[in-house]
C-alpha positions as CSV (number, residue, x, y, z in Angstrom):
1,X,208.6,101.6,104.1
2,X,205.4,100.1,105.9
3,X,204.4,97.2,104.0
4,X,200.6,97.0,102.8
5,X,199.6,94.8,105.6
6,X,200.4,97.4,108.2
7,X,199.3,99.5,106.9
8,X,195.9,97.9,106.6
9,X,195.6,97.2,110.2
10,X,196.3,101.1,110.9
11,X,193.1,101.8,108.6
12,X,191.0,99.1,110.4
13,X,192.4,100.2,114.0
14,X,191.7,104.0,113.3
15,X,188.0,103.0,111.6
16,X,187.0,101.3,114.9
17,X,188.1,103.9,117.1
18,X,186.2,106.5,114.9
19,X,182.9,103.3,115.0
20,X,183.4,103.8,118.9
21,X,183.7,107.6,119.7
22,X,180.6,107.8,117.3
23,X,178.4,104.9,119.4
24,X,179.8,106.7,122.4
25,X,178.3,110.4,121.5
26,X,174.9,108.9,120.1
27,X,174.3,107.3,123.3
28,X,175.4,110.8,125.5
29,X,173.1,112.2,122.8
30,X,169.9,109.9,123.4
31,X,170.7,110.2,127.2
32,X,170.8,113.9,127.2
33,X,167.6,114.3,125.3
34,X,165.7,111.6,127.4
35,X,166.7,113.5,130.0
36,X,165.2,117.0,128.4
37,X,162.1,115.3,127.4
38,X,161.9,113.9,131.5
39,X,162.6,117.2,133.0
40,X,159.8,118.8,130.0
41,X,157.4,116.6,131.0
42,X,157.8,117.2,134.5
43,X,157.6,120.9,133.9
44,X,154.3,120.2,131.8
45,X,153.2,118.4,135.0
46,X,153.8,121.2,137.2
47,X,152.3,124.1,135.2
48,X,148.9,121.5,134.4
49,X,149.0,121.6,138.5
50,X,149.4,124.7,139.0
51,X,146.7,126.0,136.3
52,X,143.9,123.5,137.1
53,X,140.6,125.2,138.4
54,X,140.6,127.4,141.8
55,X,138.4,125.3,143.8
56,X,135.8,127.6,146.1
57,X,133.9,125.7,148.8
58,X,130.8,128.5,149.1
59,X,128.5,128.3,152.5
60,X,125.4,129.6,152.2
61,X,122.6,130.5,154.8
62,X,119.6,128.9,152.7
63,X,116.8,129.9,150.7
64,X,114.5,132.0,153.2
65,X,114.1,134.9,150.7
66,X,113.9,135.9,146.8
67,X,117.3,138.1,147.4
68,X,118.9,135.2,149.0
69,X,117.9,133.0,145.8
70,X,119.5,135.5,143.5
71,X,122.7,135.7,145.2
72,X,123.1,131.7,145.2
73,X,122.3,132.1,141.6
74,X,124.8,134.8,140.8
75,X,127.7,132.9,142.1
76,X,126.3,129.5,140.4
77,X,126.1,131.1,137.2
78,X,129.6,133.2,137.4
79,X,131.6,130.3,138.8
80,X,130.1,126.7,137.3
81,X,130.0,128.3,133.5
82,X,133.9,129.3,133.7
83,X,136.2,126.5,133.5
84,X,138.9,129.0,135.8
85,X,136.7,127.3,138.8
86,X,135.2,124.6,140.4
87,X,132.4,125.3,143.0
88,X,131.2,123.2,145.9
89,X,128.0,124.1,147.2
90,X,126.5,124.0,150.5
91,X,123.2,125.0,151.8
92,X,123.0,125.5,155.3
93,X,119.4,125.4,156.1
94,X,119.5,128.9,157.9
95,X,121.4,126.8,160.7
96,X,124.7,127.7,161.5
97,X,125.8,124.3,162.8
98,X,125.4,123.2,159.5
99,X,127.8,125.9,158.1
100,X,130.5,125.1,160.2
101,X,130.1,121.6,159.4
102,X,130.4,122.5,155.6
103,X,133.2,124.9,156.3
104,X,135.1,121.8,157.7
105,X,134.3,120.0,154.7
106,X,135.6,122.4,152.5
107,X,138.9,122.1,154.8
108,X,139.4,118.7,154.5
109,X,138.9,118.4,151.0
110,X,141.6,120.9,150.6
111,X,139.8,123.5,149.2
112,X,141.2,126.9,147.4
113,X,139.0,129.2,148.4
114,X,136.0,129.4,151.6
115,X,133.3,131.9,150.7
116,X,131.2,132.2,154.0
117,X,127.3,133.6,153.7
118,X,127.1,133.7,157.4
119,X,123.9,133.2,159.4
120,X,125.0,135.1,162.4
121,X,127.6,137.1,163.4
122,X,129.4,135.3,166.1
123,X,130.3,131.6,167.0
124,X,133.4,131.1,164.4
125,X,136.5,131.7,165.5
126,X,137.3,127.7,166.1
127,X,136.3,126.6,162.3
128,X,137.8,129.4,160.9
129,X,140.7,129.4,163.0
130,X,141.4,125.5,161.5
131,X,140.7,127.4,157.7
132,X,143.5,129.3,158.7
133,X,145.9,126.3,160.0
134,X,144.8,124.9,156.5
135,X,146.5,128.2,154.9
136,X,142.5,128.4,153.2
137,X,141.9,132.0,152.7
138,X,137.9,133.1,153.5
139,X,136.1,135.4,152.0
140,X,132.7,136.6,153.7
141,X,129.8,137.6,151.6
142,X,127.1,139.7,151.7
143,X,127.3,139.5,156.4
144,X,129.9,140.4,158.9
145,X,131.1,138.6,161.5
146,X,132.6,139.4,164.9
147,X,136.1,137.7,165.9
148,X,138.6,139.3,168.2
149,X,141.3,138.0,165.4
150,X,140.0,139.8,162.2
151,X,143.3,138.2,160.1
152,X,140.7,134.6,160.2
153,X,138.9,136.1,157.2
154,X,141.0,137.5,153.8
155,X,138.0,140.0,153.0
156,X,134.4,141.2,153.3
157,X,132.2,141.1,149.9
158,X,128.9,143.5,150.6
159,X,127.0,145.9,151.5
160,X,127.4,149.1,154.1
161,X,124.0,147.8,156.1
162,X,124.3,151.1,158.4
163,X,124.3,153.0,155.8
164,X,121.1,151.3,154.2
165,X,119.4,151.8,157.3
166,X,120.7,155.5,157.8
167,X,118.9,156.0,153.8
168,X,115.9,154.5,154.8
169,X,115.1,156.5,157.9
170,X,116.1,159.8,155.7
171,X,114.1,159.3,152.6
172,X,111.0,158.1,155.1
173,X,111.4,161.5,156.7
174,X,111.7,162.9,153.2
175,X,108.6,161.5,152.2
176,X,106.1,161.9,155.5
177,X,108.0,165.1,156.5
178,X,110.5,166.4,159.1
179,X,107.0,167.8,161.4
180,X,104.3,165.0,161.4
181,X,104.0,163.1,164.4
182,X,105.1,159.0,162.9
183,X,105.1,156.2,165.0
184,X,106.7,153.1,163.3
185,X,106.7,149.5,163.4
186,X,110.2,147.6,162.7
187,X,110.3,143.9,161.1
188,X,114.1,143.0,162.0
189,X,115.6,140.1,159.8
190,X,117.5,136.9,161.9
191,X,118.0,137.5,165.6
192,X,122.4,137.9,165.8
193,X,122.6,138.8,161.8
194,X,124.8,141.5,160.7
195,X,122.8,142.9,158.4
196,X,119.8,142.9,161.2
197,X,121.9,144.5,163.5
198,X,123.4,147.0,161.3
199,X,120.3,147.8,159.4
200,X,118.6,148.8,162.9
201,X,121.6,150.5,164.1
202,X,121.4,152.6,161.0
203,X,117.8,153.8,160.7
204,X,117.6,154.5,164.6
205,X,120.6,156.6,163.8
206,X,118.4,158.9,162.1
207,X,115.1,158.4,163.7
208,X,116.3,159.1,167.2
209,X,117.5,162.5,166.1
210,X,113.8,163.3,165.5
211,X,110.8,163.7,168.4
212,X,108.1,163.6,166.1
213,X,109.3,159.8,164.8
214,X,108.9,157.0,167.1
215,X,109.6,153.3,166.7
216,X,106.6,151.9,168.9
217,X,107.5,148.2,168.4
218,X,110.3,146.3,166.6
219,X,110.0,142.3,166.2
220,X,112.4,139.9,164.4
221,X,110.3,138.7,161.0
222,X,113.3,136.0,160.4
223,X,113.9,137.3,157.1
224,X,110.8,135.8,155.7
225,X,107.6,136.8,154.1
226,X,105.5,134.4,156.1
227,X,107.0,135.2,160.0
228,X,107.1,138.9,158.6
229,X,103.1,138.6,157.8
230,X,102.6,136.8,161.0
231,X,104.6,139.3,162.6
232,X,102.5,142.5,161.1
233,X,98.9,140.8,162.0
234,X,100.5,141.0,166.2
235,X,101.4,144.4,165.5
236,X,97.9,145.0,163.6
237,X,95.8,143.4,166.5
238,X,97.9,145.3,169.2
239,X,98.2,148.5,167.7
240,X,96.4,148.6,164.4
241,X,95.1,152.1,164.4
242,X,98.4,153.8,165.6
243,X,101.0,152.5,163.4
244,X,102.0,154.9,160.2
245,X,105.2,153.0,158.9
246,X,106.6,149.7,158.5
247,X,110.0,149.2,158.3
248,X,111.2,145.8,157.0
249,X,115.0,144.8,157.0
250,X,114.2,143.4,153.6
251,X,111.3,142.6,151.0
252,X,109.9,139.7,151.9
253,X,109.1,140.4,155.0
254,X,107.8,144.2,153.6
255,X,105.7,142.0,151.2
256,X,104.1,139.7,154.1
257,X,103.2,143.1,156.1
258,X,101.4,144.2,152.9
259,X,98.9,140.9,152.9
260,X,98.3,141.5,156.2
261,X,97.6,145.2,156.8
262,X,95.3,144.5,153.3
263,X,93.3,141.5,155.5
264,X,92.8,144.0,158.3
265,X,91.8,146.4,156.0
266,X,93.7,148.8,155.4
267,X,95.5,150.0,152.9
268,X,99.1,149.8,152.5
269,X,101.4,152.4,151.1
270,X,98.4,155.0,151.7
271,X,97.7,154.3,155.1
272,X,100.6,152.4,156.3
273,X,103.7,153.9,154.5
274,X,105.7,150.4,154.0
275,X,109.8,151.2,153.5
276,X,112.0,148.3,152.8
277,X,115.5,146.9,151.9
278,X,116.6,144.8,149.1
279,X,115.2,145.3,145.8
280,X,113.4,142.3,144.3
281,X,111.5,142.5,141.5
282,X,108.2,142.3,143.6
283,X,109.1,145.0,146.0
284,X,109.3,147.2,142.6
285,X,105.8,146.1,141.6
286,X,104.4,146.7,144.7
287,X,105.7,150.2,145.1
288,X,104.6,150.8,141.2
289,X,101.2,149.6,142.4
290,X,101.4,151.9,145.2
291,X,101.4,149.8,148.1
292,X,105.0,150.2,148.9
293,X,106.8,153.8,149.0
294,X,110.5,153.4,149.7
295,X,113.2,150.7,148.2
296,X,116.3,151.0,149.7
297,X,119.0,148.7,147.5
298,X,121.2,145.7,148.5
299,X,122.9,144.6,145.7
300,X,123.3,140.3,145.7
301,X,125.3,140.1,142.7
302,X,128.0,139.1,144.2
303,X,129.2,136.3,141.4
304,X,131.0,138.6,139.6
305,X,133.3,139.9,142.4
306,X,133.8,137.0,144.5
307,X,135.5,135.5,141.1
308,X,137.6,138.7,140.9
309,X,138.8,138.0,144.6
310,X,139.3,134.1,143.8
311,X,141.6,134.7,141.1
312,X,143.3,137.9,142.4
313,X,144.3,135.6,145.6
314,X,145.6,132.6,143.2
315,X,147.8,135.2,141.6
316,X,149.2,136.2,145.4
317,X,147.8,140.0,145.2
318,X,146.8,142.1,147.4
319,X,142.7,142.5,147.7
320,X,140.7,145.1,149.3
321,X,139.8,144.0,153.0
322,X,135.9,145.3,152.2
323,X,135.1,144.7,148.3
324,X,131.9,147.4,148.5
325,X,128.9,146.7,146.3
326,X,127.3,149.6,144.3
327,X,123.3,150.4,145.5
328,X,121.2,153.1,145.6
329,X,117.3,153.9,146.9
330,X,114.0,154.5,145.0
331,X,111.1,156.2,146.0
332,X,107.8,156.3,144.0
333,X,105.8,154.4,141.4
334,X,108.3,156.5,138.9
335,X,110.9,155.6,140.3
336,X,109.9,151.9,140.6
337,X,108.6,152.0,137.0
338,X,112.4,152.9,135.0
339,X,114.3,150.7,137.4
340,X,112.3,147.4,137.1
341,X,113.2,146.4,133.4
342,X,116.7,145.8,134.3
343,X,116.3,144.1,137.7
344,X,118.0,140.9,137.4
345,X,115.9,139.2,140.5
């Protein structure tokens, strides 16, 4: 039989080896969880990385008219009052040097997204061919661009300008009639733009198909309601008494012609039919005060779908290579009148 000191020390050596196994599996414990906690905080990392705002470097042409402004505004106000973005802004000046110097701004500060107002159509395969190295997806608003490599741009946000200029040219024929013998005066927008080039493309589409409408002279106007008024007065001094239409790639050139077919003395929208593109609030007043007849729509709204494309791309999906913007055309003071509460610019 053990005596009680043995069996004493079995107590104390089994107590210690229990004392042991115990600081042993506390400390795998702590280990273990420290270890959780690590890897949880490094997932918390990752996903705060990963969900910060999509960055969108946008170049635009400038400020040279009221449509211009609205679209700048439309993608300020969509993208710097939603926390899912961060916008850098650039305004080019209407140069395109300066856009390509933006663009390569945007590249180096490791942008999400390019969105790309450009100024003309050619001249940007090199910067955009380093937005591709960069694996920075562009997205073109509101103009076209020609590249022999169309993969250097993700999509096109805009307008079918061929088709506003194929509109204009039928509701002007609409309006004068199919018979009358029209000669007609063309304010182009910027020498090399799409929307220039398309929207004369367009409305000689239509024009050409008819003998009794001529276009007798056709002069850039830059876009602007100053070089369009300057513009109008050459076309007045030349050709005053001859001229039955203007057409003006957009409204603020339209709205120069109308100051200065009023200083020669005639009247415009009675005398001189005016038809223009765009739609800015101004154009609709002149047409309901009958000095404008025709307002053929470009929608620059563009805030709301760029953002769409931004986040569709963040989430890898697929978008639409030409993102189309809904217009339409109004004749008349009636016309003018219902649409002009709910323009927007």
């Amino acid at each position: 039989m053990k005596s009680v000191k043995q069996v004493f020390v079995i107590l104390v050596t089994v107590l210690s080896l229990v004392l042991i196994l115990s600081a042993c599996n506390s400390e795998n414990t702590n280990s273990t969880n420290e270890n959780n906690e690590s890897d949880n905080n490094s997932e918390e990392a990752s996903n705060e990385d990963s969900s910060g705002p999509i960055v969108i470097g946008f170049s635009q042409i400038g400020a040279e008219s009221g449509w211009r402004t609205a679209e700048t505004e439309s993608i300020k106000d969509t993208l710097e009052n939603d926390p899912q973005f961060e916008l850098k802004f650039s305004d080019a000046q209407q140069k395109q040097e300066n856009q390509i110097k933006a663009l390569r701004n945007f590249i180096a500060q490791q942008v999400d997204i390019i969105a790309l107002a450009p100024v003309v159509e050619s001249g940007w395969e090199t910067v955009l061919t380093e937005a591709k190295d960069a694996d920075i997806p562009v997205i073109l608003l509101d103009r076209r661009i020609e590249v022999e490599d169309e993969s250097l741009y993700t999509s096109f946000i805009g307008s079918d300008f061929i088709l506003e200029g194929e509109n204009a040219a039928k509701e002007l024929i609409n309006l004068v009639g199919e018979d009358v013998e029209t000669n007609i005066v063309e304010l182009q927008g910027t020498v090399g733009a799409s929307a220039a080039n398309d929207r004369m493309e367009g409305f000689a589409n239509i024009i050409n198909e008819n003998d009794k409408y001529n276009i007798i002279k056709s002069q850039t106007g830059e876009f602007t309601r100053s070089k369009g008024k300057e513009v109008m007065e050459a076309f007045l001094k030349s050709d005053g008494e001859n001229i039955d239409v203007v057409y003006a790639h957009n409204d603020d050139m339209a709205l120069g012609a109308i100051q200065a077919i009023e200083e020669y003395g005639l009247n415009p929208g009675e005398d001189i039919k005016i038809v223009s593109v765009d739609g800015i609030s101004d154009i609709f007043e002149a047409v309901i005060a009958g000095k404008a007849n025709i307002i053929v729509e470009c929608n620059p709204l563009l805030g709301p779908q760029l953002a769409q494309a931004a986040k569709d791309l963040k989430e890898e999906k697929e978008i639409e290579r030409w993102i189309k913007t809904e217009e339409t055309v109004f004749v008349g003071a009636e016309a003018a009148e219902e649409a002009l509460p709910d323009r927007k610019y």
